[in-house]
N, C-alpha and C positions, 0 to 999 in steps of 0.2 A: 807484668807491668801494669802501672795503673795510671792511665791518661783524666785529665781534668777535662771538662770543658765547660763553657759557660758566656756569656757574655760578658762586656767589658765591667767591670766592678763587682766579681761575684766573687774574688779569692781565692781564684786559681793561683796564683803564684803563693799568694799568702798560705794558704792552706797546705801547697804543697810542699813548702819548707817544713810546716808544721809537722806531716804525714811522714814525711823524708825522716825526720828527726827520731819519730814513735818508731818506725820499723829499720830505722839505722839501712834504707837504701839509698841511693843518693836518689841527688834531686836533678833535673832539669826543667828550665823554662825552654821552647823552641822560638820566641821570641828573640832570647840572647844567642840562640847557635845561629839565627838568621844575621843579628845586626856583627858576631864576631865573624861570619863565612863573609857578608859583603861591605864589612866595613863602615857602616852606615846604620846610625840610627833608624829604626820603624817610621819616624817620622820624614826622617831624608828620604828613604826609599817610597815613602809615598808622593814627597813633594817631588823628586828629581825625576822619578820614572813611572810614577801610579801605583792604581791599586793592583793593575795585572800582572805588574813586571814584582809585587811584592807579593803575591798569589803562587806566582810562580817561583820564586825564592824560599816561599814555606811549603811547598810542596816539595820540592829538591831537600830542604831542610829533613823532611819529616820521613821523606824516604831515608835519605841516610842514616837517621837516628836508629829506624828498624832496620835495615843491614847490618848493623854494626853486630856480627857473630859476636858470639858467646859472651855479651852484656847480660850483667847482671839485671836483676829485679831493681826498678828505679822507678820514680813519680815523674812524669812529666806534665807540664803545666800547657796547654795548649793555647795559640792565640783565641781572639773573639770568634773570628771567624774561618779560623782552620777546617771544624770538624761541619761546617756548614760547605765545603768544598767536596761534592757527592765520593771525587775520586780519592780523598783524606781519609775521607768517614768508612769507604771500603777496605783502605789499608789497613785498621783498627778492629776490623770484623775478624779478625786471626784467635784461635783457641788461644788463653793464657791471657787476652787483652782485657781489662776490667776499663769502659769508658763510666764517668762518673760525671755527670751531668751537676755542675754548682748552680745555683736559680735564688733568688730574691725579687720581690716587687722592683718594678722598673724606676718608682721613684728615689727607691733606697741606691741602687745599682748608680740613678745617676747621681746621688746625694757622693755617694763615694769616691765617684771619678770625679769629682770638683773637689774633692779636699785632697787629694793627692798629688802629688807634683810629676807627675808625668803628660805628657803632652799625648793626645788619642786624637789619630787624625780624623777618624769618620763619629767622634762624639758628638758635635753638634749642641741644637739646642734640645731643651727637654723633648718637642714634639719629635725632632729628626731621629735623636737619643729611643723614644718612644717607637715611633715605625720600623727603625734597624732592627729593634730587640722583638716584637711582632715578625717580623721576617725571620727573623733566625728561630724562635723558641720551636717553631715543630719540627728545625734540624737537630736541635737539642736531644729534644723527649725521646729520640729513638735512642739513646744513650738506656743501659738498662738500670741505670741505677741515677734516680733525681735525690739530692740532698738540698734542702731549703736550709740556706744561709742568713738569711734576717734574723736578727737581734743576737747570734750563736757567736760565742768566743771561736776565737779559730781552732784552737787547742780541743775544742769539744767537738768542733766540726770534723778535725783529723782523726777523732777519735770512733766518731761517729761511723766513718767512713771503715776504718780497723777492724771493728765489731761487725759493721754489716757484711762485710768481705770476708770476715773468718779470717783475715791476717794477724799473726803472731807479730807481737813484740820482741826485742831480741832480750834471749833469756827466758823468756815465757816459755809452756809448755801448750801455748793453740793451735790450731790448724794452720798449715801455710799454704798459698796459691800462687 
């Protein structure tokens, strides 16, 4: 399995359709198995219950996804701050787990999350934006594999990620993990 993480505007989801596509696994974001399991938009479950009781929703989420016997090899796209939750970032430590750390300058990251129409509850302004992403990067960097996303099509980024990992293409003749 190959987990994304990164902060809010690094192309986790983007990337990981992209990846999903290259090695024909499928894809999940755990963002959508949170807001399909409670019904509720990310931004509902922040305004109607906070950030603990949606902490606690993607933890439940994320467990479940690793239960789920005899799943296939798949890309999952992980929230902003999932793998910054010490007991997430454990779950992921398992043989066969590839975490991939997506990173861009913080200016770029928040250049991104303003042109996109999704609503981020803890985005903030550029300084708050700034501080979050300082807090989180050295939960990041323990991820063993950093890909720098600034100025990279996404298609090169999935691809990037393919080659580094020694993952086959379907049909190819590479190494698989």
């Amino acid at each position: 399995m190959v987990f994304l993480i990164g902060f809010m505007g690094a192309g986790k989801s983007s990337v990981g359709r992209a990846l999903s596509r290259q090695l024909g696994w499928p894809f999940e974001d755990l963002d959508e198995r949170i807001q399909a399991r409670e019904g509720l938009s990310i931004e509902q479950i922040f305004q109607q219950s906070g950030e603990i009781k949606f902490r606690r929703a993607e933890h439940t989420a994320l467990r479940a996804l690793l239960s789920e016997l005899g799943i296939p090899s798949r890309v999952v796209a992980l929230g902003g701050g999932t793998f910054v939750q010490r007991h997430n970032a454990v779950l992921l430590e398992e043989p066969g787990m590839s975490v991939i750390f997506l990173d861009a300058p913080v200016e770029e990251l928040f250049r991104r999350c303003q042109q996109e129409q999704v609503e981020r509850p803890l985005r903030g302004d550029l300084e708050q934006f700034r501080q979050l992403y300082e807090a989180r990067k050295p939960h990041y960097a323990i991820a063993k594999l950093r890909i720098e996303t600034a100025g990279k099509d996404i298609e090169a980024i999935a691809e990037e990620i393919t080659t580094t990992l020694g993952l086959s293409k379907p049909g190819s003749q590479g190494a698989t993990k």
